[in-house]
C-alpha positions in Angstrom: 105.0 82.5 79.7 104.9 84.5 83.1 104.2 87.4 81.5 101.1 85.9 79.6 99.5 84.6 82.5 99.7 87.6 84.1 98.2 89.0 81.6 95.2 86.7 81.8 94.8 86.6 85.6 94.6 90.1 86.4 91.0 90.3 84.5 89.4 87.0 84.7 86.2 88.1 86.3 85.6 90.3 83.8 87.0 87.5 81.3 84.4 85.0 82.6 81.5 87.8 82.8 82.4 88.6 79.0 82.2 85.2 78.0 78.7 84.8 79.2 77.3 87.9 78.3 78.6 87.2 74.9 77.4 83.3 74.9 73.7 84.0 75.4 73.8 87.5 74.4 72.9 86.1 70.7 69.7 84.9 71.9 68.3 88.5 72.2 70.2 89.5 69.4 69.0 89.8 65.7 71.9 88.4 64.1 72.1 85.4 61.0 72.8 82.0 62.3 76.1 82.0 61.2 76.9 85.3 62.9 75.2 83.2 66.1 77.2 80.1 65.8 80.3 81.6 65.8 79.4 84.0 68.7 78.2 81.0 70.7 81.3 78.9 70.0 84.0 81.9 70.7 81.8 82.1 74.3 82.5 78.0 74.8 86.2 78.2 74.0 86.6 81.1 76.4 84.6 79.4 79.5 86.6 76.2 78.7 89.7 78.0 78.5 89.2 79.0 81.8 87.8 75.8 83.1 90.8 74.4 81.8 93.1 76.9 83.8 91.2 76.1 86.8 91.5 71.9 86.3 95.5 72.6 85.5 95.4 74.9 89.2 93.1 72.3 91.2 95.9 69.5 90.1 98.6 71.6 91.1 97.5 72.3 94.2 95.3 69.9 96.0 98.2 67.0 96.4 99.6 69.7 98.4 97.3 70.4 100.6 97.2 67.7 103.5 94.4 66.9 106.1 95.6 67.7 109.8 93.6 65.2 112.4 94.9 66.5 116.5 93.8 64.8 119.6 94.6 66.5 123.0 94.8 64.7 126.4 92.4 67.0 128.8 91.7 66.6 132.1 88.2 67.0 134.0 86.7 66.1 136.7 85.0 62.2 137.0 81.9 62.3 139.0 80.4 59.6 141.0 77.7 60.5 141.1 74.8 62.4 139.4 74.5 64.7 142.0 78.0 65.2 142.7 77.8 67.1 139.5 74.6 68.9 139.7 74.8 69.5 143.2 78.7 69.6 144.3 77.9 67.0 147.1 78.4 68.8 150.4 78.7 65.3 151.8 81.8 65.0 150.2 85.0 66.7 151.1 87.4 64.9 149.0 88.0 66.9 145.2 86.6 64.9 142.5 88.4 62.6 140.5 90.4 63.5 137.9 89.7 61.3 134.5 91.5 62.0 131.4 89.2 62.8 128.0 90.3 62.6 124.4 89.6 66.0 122.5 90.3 65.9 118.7 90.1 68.6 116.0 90.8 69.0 112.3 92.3 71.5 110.7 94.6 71.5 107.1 98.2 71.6 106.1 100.6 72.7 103.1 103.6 70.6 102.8 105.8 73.3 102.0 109.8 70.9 102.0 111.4 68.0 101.9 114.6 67.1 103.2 115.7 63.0 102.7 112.8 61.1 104.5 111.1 64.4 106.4 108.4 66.1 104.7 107.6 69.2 106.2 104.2 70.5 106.6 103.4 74.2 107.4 99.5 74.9 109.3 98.5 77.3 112.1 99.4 77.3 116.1 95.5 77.3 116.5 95.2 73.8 114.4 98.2 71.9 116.2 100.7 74.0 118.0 99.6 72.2 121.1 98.4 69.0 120.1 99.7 66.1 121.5 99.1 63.8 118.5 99.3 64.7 115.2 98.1 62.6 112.1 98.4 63.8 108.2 96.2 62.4 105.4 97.2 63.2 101.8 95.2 63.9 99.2 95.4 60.1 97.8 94.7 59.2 101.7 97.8 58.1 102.6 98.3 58.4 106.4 101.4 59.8 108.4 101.9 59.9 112.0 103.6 63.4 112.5 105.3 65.9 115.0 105.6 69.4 115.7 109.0 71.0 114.7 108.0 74.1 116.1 105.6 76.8 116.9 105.0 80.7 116.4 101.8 81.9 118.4 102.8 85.1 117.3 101.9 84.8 113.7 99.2 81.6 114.5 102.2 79.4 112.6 103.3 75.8 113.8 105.2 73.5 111.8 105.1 69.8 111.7 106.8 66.9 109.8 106.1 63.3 109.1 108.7 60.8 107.7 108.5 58.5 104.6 110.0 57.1 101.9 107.5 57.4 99.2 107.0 60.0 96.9 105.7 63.4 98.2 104.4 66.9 96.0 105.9 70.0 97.0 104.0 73.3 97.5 105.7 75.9 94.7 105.5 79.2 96.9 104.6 82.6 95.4 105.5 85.9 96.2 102.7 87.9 98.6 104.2 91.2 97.8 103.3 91.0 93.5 99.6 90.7 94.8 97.0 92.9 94.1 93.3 93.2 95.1 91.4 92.1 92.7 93.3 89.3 91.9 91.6 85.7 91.2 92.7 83.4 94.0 91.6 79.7 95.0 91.5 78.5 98.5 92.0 74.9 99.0 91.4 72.8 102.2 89.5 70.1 104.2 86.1 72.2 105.7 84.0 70.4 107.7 85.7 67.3 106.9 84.8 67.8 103.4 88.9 66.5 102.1 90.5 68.4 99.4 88.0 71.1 98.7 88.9 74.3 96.5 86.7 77.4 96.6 87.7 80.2 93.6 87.0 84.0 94.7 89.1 87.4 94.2 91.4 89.3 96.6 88.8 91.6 98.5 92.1 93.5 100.4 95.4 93.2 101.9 97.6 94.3 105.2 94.1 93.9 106.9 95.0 93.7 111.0 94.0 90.7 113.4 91.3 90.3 114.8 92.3 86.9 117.1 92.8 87.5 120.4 95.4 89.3 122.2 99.0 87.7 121.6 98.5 85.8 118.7 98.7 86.6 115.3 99.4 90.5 116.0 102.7 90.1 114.4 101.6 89.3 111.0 98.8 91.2 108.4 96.4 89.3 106.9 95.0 89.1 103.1 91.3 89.0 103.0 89.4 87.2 100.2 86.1 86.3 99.3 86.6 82.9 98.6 84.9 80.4 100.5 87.0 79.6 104.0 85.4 77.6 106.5 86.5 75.8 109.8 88.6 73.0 109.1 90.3 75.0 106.2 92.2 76.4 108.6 96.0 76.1 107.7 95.6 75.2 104.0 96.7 77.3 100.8 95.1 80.5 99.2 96.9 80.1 96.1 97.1 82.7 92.9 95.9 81.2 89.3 99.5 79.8 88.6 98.9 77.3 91.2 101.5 79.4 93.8 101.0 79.5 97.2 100.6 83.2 98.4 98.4 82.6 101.9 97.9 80.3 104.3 94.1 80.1 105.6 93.9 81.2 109.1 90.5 82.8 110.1 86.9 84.7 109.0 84.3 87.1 110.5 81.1 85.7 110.5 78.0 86.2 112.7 77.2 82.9 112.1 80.3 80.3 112.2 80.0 80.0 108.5 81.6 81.4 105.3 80.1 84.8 104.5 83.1 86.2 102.1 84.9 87.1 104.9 88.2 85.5 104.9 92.0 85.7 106.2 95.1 84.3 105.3 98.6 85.0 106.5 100.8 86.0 103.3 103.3 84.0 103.0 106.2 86.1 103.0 105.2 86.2 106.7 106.1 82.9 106.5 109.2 82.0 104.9 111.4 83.5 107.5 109.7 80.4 109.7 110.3 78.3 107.5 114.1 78.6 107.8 114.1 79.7 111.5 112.0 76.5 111.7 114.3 74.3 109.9 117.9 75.8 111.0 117.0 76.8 115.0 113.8 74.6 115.7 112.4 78.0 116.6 111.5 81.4 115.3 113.5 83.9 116.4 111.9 87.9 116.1 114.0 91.4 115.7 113.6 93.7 118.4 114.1 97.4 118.7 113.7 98.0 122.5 110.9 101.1 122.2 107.4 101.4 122.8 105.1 102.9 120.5 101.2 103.6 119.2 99.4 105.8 117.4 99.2 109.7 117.3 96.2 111.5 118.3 95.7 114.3 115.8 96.3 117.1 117.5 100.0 115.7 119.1 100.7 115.1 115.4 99.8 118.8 114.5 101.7 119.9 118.1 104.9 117.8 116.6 104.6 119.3 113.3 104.3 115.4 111.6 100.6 115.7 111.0 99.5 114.1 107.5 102.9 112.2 107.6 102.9 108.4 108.4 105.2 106.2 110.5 105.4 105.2 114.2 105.6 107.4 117.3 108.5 106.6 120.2 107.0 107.0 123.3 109.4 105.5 125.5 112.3 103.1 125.1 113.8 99.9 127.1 117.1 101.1 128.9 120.3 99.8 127.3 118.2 97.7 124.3 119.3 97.9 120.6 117.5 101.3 119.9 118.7 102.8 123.4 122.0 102.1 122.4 121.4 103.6 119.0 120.6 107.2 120.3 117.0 106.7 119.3 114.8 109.1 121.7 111.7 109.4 122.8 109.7 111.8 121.0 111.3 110.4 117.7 108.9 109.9 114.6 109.8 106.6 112.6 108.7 106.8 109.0 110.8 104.1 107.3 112.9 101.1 108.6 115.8 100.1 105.2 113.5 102.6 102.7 110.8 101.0 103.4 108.4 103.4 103.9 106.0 102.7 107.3 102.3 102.9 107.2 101.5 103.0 111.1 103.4 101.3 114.3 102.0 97.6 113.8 103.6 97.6 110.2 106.8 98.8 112.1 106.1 96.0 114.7 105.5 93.3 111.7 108.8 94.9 109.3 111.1 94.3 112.8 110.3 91.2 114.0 110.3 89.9 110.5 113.9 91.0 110.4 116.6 88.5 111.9 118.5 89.8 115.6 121.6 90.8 115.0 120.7 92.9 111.4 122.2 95.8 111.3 118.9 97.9 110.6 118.6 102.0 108.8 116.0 104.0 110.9 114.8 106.8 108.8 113.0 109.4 111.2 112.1 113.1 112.6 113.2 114.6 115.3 112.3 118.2 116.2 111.3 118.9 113.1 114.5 117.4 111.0 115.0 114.7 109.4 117.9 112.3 110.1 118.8 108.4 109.9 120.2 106.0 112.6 121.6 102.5 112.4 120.8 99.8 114.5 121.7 96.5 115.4 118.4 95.2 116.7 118.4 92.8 119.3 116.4 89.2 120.3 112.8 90.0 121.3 111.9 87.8 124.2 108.2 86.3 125.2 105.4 88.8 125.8 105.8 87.8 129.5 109.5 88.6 130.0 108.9 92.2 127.8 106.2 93.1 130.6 108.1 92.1 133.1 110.5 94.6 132.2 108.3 97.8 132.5 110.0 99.2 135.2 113.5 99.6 132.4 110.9 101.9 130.5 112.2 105.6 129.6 110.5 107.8 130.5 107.5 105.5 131.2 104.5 107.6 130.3 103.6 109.4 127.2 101.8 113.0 127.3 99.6 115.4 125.0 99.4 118.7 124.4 97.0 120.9 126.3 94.1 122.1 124.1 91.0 123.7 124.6 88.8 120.8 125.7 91.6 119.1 128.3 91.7 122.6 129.6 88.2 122.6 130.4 88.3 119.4 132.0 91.2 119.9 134.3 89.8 123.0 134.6 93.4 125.2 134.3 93.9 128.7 133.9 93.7 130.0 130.2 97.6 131.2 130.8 98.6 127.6 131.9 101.2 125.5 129.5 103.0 122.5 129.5 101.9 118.7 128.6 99.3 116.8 129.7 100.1 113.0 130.8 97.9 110.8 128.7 99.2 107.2 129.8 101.7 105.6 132.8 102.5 102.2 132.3 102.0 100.4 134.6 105.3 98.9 136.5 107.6 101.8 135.5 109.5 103.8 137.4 107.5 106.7 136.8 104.4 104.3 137.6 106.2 103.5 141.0 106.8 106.9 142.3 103.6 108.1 141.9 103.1 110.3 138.3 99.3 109.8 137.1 96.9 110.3 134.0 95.9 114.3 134.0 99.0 115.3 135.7 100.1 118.6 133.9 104.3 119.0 133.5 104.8 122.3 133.5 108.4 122.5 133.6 111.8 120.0 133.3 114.2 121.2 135.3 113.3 124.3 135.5 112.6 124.9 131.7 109.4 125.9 130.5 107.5 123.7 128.7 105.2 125.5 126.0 104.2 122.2 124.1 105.2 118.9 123.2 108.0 119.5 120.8 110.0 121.6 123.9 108.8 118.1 126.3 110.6 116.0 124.1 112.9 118.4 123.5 114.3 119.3 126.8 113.8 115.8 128.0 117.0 114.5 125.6 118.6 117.8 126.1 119.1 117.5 129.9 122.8 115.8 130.4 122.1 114.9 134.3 120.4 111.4 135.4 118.1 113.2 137.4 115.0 114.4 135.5 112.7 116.9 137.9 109.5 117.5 136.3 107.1 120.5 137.9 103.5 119.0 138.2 100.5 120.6 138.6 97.3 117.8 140.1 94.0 119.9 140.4 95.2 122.8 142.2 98.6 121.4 143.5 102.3 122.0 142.4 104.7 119.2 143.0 108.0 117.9 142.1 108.4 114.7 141.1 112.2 113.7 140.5 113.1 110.2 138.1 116.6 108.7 137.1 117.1 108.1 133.6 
């Protein structure tokens, strides 16, 4: 039976366009009666055959899909006085007030497991990972007071759960990774208030990146789809046509605040890891490497010899973390993490932290020009916060290009100059502290010559003493600049 709706699914647009054309194609069409008749009723079946699959889906799915109502306790100012507040009264020197307001929003949910009395309901961080009060409807509007389990502002996940007795649906969960584009999906939630509302569309595109702000929801890729997402549908389930939940609505790009065919769900292999991080620890736990990374400017790709090859560049790594310990270096060119093949460095930064700490972890990467492998046993990754606060444990701490024509010109160096050209210093690292700056020109390491970025890296992991002196050359000045690995 899986194979046959398979079979179906992949070209139901075209199914449903066909059924049409051919259902008042006859009009326009010299054909007998009969020939008519029959042609109209084979359109009918078709369309209701489809109808139908949408009816079986829409029952499947929306006693799933629960309402999510949140109220927040904020705090403002309580003014007096009308012109305290347009005015600021100089004539008093005491701080206004402080009054608490109510602030309530509405989101959805899918409940996702049940274990004795708890139901648990998954939704996004943005819905009620900071709520103070949480209250589910169902589908048949019975109301639950409920609480948060936990919370992921890393993926925009947050996980609630309500207790009862009675009888609860269960969302059946798909697999994300048998989708395709093109694919006929439904999106079910609670827009505007509007309860248990399904919109049908296709799969416009997957491992789209996020465009929420900073520090939430960069650890996850997103599956856009044309079906109608709107705010309040936030948190509920883009399902396939078996009724399986393979999303879970989280955002759209519109100009105008509305539904423009824009839409973005979390897949939700993203999310089963949380699930059971959720329900064993009470909170999700990411893989980390130790490295810093980003993308390569063409012409260090062609300087490094990796240019039309995909993966993630190490530009510097944590002292003593998991890949430190490893023997990873920087310089190194990571193009698949346990086979899997990498795309660019967020898909490495989504493939680790989606991995538990303590897996034991197959690098596959270049270095120098070979090829070569290295296990590691990746490590906890800690808040954003405590990672930052650690930039002074960076090696080296700054990542460089290669000198080409145009840098040349603008540093304005002699044509018989060579070496590297610094392209970034983060900020708090050793390098940062004792003085190394964007433009600076390394000519040498320890003496050796640097002709390009392969001897940089090179020479850089080469050199068995702790002290690294690198020969600089800022505007028309040659210094040494000495760091401790």
């Amino acid at each position: 039976m899986k194979n046959k709706i398979r079979f179906i699914k992949k070209p139901l647009g075209t199914v449903i366009v066909f059924a049409i054309l051919l259902l008042f194609s006859t009009l326009f069409i010299g054909a007998d009666s009969d020939d008519k008749a029959e042609q109209i009723n084979q359109g009918i079946a078709t369309l209701e055959n489809i109808q139908n699959a949408f009816h079986l889906v829409a029952g499947k799915v929306i006693p799933v899909v629960v309402e999510v109502k949140i109220a927040d306790v904020v705090k403002a100012p309580a003014f007096t006085s009308p012109f305290d507040f347009f005015f600021d009264n100089p004539d008093n020197n005491s701080k206004p007030e402080q009054r608490e307001y109510r602030q309530y929003g509405l989101g959805s949910g899918i409940i996702v497991k049940r274990i004795g009395n708890k139901v648990y309901v998954l939704t996004n961080y943005h819905v009620a990972g900071e709520a103070e009060e949480i209250n589910i409807t169902l589908s048949d509007k019975r109301e639950f007071n409920a609480s948060l389990v936990g919370v992921d502002d890393k993926k925009d996940l947050a996980f609630l759960v309500f207790e009862t007795q009675e009888q609860t649906p269960i969302a059946e969960l798909g697999d994300s990774d048998d989708i395709q584009v093109g694919d006929w999906v439904l999106a079910v939630g609670n827009p505007f208030g509007f309860s248990s509302s399904i919109t049908s569309g296709i799969i416009s595109a997957v491992g789209r990146e996020s465009a929420l702000e900073a520090g939430r929801g960069n650890f996850t890729e997103y599956i856009q789809t044309d079906a109608a997402i709107n705010q309040g549908n936030s948190g509920g389930a883009l399902v396939n046509i078996e009724g399986k939940v393979i999303g879970i609505n989280t955002w759209i790009a519109s100009p105008t605040g509305g539904s423009v065919g824009l839409g973005f769900a979390i897949p939700i292999n993203n999310a089963k890891k949380d699930i059971e991080d959720f329900l064993t620890k009470g909170k999700v736990e990411y893989g980390w490497l130790g490295i810093t990374m980003g993308g390569i400017p063409p012409e260090l790709a062609v300087d490094l010899k990796i240019e039309g090859k995909s993966g993630a560049l190490v530009y510097g790594l944590f002292k003593n973390s998991p890949a430190f310990k490893a023997g990873v270096l920087p310089g190194d060119f990571i193009t698949a993490v346990n086979g899997k093949e990498l795309r660019d460095s967020s898909h490495l930064l989504h493939i680790i932290g989606n991995l538990s700490p303590g897996a034991a972890t197959l690098l596959n990467l270049i270095r120098d020009g070979k090829e070569m492998d290295i296990n590691v046993k990746l490590g906890s990754r800690g808040d954003e916060k405590t990672i930052a606060n650690q930039a002074d444990k960076i090696w080296p701490g700054f990542s460089v290009l290669p000198i080409t024509p145009e840098t040349s010109s603008e540093l304005k160096l002699k044509t018989e100059t060579s070496g590297v050209v610094i392209l970034h210093v983060a900020n708090g690292s050793a390098a940062f502290t004792v003085g190394l700056k964007q433009g600076d020109v390394i000519t040498r390491i320890n003496e050796k010559k640097i002709e390009n970025t392969r001897d940089f890296y090179r020479y850089l992991s080469q050199e068995k003493n702790q002290d690294i002196r690198f020969r600089i050359l800022r505007e028309k000045t040659e210094l040494i600049i000495g760091l401790v690995r």
